[in-house]
MARPA-841382 format. One record per residue (C-alpha): y, z, x; residue in one letter. Coordinates in steps of 0.25 Angstrom, whole numbers, padded with zeros to 4 digits, always signed. Each point is the difference from the previous one (the first is absolute). Layout:
// residues N
YZXa;...
END
This chain:
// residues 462
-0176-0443-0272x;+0000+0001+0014x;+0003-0014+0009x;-0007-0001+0015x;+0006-0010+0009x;-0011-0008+0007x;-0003+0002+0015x;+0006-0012+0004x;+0012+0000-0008x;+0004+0013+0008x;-0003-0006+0013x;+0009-0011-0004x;+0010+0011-0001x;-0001+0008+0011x;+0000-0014+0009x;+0013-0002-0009x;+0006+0013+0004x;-0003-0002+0014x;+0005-0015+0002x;+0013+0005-0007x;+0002+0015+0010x;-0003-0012+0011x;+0012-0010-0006x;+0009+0011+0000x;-0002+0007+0013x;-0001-0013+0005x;+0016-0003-0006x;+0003+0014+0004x;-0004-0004+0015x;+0007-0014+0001x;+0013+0008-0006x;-0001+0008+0013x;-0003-0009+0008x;+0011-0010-0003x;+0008+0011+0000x;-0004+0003+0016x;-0001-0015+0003x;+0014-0002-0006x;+0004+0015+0008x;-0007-0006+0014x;+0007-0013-0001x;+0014+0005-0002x;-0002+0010+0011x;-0006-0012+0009x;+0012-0007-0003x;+0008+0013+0005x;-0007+0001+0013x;-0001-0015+0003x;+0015-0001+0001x;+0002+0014+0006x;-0009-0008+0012x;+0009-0011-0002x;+0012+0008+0001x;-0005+0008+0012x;-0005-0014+0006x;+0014-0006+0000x;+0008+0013+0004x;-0010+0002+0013x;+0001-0016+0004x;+0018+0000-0001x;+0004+0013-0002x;+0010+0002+0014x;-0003+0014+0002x;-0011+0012+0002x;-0007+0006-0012x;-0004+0013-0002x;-0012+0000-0006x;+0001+0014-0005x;+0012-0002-0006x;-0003-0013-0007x;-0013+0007-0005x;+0009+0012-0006x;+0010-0011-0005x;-0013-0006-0009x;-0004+0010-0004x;+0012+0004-0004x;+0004-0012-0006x;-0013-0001-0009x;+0003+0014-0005x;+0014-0006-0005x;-0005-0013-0006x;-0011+0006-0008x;+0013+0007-0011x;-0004+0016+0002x;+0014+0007-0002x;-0007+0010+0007x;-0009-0005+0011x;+0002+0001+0013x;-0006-0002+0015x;-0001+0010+0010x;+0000-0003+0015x;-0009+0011+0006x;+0012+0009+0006x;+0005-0003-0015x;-0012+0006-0005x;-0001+0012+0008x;+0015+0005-0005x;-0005-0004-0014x;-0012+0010+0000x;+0010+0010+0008x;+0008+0002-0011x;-0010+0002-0012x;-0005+0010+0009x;+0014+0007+0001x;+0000+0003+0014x;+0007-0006+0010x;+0008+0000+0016x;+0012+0003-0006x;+0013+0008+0003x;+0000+0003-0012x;+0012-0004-0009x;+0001-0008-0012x;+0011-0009+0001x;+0008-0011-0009x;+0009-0012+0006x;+0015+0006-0003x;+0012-0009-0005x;+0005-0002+0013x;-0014-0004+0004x;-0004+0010+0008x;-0013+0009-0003x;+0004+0013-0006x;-0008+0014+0000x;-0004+0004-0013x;-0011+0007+0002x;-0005+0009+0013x;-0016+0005-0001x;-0004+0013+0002x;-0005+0004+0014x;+0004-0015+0005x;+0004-0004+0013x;+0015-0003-0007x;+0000+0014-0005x;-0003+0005+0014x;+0011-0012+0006x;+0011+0005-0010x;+0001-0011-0008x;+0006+0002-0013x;+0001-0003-0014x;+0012-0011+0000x;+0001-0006+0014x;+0001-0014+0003x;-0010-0007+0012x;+0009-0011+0004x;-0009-0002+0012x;-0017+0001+0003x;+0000-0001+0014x;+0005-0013+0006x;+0003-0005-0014x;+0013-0001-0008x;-0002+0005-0015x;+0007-0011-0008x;-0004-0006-0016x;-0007-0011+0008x;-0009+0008+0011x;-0002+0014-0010x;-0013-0003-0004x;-0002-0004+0014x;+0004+0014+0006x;-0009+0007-0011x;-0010-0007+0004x;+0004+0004+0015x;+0000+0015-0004x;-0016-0002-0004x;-0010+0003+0013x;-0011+0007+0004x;-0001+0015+0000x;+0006+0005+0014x;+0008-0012+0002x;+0015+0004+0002x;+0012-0009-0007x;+0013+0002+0004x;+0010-0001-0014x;+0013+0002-0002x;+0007+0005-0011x;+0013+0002-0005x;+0005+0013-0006x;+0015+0002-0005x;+0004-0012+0007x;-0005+0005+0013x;-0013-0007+0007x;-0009+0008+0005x;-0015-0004+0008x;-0012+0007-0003x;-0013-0003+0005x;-0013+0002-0010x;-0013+0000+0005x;-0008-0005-0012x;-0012+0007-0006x;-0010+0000-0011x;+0003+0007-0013x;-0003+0001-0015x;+0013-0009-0007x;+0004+0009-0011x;-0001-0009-0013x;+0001+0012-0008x;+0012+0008-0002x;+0001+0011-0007x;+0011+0011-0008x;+0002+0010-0011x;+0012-0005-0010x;+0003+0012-0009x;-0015+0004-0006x;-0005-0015+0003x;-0008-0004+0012x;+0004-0014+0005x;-0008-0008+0007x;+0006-0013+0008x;-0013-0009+0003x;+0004-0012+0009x;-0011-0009+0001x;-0017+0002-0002x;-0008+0002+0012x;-0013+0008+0006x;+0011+0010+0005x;+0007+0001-0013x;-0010+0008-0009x;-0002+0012+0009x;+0017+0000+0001x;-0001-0001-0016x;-0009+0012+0000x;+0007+0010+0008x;+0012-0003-0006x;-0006+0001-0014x;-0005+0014+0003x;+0013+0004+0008x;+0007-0004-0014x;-0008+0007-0009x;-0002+0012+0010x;+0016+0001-0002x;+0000+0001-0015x;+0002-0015-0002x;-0002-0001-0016x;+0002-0015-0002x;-0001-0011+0011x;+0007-0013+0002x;-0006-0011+0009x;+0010-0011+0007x;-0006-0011+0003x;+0012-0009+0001x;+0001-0010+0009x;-0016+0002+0004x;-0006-0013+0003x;-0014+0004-0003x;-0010+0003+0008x;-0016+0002+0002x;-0007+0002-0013x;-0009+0010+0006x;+0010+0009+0003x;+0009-0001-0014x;-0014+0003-0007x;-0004+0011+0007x;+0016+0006-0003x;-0003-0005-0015x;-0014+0007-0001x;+0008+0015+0004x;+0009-0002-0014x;-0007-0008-0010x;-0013+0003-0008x;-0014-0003+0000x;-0002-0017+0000x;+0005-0016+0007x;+0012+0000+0010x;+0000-0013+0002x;-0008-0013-0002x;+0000-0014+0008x;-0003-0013-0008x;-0005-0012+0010x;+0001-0014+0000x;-0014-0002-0007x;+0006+0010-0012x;-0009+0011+0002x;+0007+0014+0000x;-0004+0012+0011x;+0006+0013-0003x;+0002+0005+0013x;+0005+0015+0001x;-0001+0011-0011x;+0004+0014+0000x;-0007+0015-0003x;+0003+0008-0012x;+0010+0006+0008x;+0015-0001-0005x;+0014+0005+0003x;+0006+0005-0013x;+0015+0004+0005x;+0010-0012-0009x;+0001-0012+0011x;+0011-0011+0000x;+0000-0013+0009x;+0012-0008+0005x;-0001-0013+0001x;+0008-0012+0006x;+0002-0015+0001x;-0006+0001+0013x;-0013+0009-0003x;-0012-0008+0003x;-0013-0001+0000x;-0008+0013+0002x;+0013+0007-0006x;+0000-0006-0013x;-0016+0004+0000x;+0006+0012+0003x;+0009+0001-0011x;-0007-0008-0013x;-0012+0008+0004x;+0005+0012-0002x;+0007-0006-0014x;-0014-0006-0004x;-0006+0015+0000x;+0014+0006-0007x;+0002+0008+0011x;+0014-0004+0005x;+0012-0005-0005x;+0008-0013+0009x;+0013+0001+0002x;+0009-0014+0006x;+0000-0013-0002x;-0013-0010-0001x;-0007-0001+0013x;-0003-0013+0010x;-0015-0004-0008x;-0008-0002+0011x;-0015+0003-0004x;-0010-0010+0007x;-0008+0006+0012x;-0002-0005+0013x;-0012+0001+0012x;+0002-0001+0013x;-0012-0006+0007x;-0002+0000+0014x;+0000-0011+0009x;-0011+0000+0012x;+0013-0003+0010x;+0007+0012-0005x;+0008-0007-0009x;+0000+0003-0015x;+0004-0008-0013x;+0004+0008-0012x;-0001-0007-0014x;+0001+0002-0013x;-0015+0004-0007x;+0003+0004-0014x;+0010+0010-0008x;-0002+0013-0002x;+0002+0009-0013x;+0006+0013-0006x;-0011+0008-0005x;+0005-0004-0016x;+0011-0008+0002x;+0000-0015+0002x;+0004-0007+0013x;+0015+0001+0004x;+0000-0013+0012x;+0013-0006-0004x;+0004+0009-0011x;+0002+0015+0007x;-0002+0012-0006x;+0011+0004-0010x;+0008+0013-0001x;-0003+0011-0011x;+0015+0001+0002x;+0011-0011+0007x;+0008+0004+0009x;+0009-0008+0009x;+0008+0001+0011x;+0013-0005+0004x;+0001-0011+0012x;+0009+0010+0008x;-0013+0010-0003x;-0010-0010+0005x;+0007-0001+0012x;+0001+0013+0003x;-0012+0005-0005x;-0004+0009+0010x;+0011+0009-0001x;-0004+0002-0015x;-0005+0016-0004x;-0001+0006-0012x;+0014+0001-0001x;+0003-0016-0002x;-0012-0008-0001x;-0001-0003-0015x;-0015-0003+0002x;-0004+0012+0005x;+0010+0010-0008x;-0008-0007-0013x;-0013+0003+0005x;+0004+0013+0003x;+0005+0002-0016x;-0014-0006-0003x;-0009+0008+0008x;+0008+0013-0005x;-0002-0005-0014x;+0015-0003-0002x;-0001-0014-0005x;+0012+0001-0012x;+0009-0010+0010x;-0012-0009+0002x;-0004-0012-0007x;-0015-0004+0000x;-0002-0016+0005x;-0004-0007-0013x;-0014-0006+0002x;+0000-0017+0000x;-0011-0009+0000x;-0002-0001+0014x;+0003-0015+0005x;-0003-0006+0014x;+0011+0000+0010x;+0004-0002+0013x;-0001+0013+0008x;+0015+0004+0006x;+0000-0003+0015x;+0005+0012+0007x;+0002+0005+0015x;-0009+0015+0002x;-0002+0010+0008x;-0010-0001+0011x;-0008+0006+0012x;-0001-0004+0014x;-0011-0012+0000x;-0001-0003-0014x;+0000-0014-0005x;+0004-0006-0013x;-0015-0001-0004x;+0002+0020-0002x;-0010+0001-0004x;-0016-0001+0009x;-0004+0008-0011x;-0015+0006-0001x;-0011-0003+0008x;-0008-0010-0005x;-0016+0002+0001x;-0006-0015+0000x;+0005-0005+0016x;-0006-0011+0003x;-0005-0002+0015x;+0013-0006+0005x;+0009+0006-0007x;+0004+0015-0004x;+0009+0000-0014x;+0010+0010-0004x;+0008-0001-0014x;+0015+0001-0001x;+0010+0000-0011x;+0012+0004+0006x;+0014-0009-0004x;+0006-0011+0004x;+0013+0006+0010x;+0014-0009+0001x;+0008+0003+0012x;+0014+0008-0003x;+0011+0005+0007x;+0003+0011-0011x;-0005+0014+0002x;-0009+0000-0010x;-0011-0008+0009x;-0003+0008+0011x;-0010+0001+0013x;-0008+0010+0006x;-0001-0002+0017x;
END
């Protein structure tokens, strides 16, 4: 038997349904609305006593103030208060070396450089077609004076600094080679910095990547080809020491060696998930092996578990620093900049490794005597490498698989790395973002957080 509700008892009920959509947009809105009124007052709070503050200072304060230095100080100091590991403020000189660097380009002599023992800065790299090569500086020397400046472990990072300038510009420097000290003036120019180096090891290409930037994929390219074009039949990529980068530019060399599908995803603060790069059905199929350390960060351990997550590469070292969260620069109308934390950002399968790293297929550590001197390690005593080398041969009877544990959340290790000419703690303006707003311009970044050290292992590039 069929029941017919009467007209009025369903307009009773649509008046119902209404009056309670009302109620509950009407809960939903006061929820927001205390939440900004509560949000308003604290932050009127904030600047009624910066005004008192400034009030007070400006009425007894026995001196001048430099009103754009106490701007970059605020600003500065905001960015502290606010807790971000990884946020930092960028005065606008700041902010043009920043940009300089993800672009990979730079006035430079054209060395890469560590602080020495004795607290000088030693030459451990000269670029190609440099104005160093050309100056005959070498592999080894000692600068123990940038022009008027006296190298000592107090004033180094000043004197690299004092090699930086623009292209053209001449710096006088002097160097010490088999205890004699010799003076040697560099006119300083533009060039690509090598990030990428390259070698064959038997019948296995290795390739050393020292940090991601726009420069870095075309390096990582030519050497590829050069490797393979030399008969390479397995490769081993060393990202040691490699505090990350731009994301851009580490998918781009992951979308030449993985398959068809995600490279790497952000999650925000509202929770919502954005996959950001992806790669073609184009692959490398030659055996691949990663090294790893303490002090891979960031865009490196993307790097390596990416390569994991799509079973195309072995690790080899110990478990990596765990920095996965993502930061965007944003533009400043002054010139200035402010790089913050936005979200994290994912392997393609894997979870997110902030704090925890990316664990080796196979651990291998090294001695403290090794640490100190790692870059005089080769394939003849570096324990890390000779085991990737067994790996990516197929040799692995002496090594011993890392037993997977449920991942716990850790403290990343804190560790000095290696570093180019301009580059800040915050490696990583990573891609481009689209959405700029009209006073501001946004870049994202992911690169590791850098601790100064006197061992070689943190090195320079001026």
């Amino acid at each position: 038997m069929n029941k017919k509700i009467s007209l009025g008892l369903a307009v009773a009920m649509s008046l119902l349904m209404v009056i309670l959509t009302i109620c509950v947009t009407l809960l939903w809105s006061m929820q927001i609305f205390n939440a900004k009124s509560n949000n308003l007052s604290e932050r009127e709070a904030m600047y009624a006593k910066l005004q008192e503050v400034d009030h007070l200072v400006r009425q007894n304060y026995y001196g001048d103030i430099d009103e754009d230095t106490l701007n970059d100080h605020i600003i500065a100091g905001y960015v502290a208060g606010i807790g971000d590991k990884y946020g930092m403020y960028f005065t606008a000189e700041q902010y043009a070396e920043q940009m300089q660097s993800y672009d990979g380009k730079m006035a430079t002599i054209g060395i890469g450089t560590v602080i020495d023992a004795s607290g000088y800065i030693k030459i451990i790299e000269v670029y190609p077609d440099s104005a160093a090569e050309t100056s005959g500086l070498k592999v080894g020397d000692l600068i123990v004076k940038v022009e008027d400046l006296d190298v000592t472990a107090e004033t180094a990072e000043q004197a690299v600094k004092a090699l930086q300038g623009d292209a053209g510009t001449k710096v006088n420097v002097t160097i010490r080679r088999e205890s004699e000290d010799i003076s040697v003036e560099v006119t300083r120019r533009r060039i690509e910095v090598p990030t990428v180096n390259h070698r064959m090891i038997g019948e296995v290409g290795y390739l050393k990547i020292k940090e991601f930037n726009d420069s870095t994929t075309n390096q990582f390219k030519r050497a590829l080809d050069d490797l393979k074009g030399n008969g390479a039949k397995s490769l081993v990529f060393d990202v040691r020491n490699n505090p990350g980068g731009t994301v851009k530019s580490v998918a781009q060399i992951l979308d030449m060696l993985v398959p068809e599908g995600d490279i790497v995803s952000a999650t925000y603060k509202d929770g919502t998930t954005e996959v950001l790069y992806t790669s073609d059905a184009k692959e490398e199929n030659l055996p691949m092996v990663v090294l790893i350390n303490q002090k891979s960060a960031s865009a490196a351990e993307l790097f390596a578990q990416a390569l994991k997550d799509y079973e195309k590469a072995s690790i080899v070292g110990v478990n990596s620093y765990g920095k996965g969260l993502m930061q965007r620069i944003y533009k400043l109308q002054d010139g200035s900049a402010l790089d913050i934390t936005v979200g994290k950002y994912n392997p393609p399968k894997s979870p997110n490794y902030d704090q925890i790293g990316v664990k080796p297929d196979f651990e291998v550590k090294l001695s403290a005597e090794q640490e100190k001197n790692f870059l005089e390690l080769n394939e003849t005593n570096d324990p890390q490498l000779i085991k990737a080398l067994e790996v990516a041969g197929g040799d692995v009877k002496n090594t011993v698989p890392v037993e997977e544990e449920p991942s716990s959340s850790q403290e990343g290790e804190e560790g000095g790395s290696s570093s180019s000419e301009g580059e800040s703690s915050s490696p990583e303006g990573e891609e481009s973002s689209s959405s700029q707003e009209s006073s501001s311009s946004s870049e994202d970044s992911s690169s590791s957080e850098e601790s100064s050290s006197s061992e070689e292992s943190s090195s320079s590039n001026p």
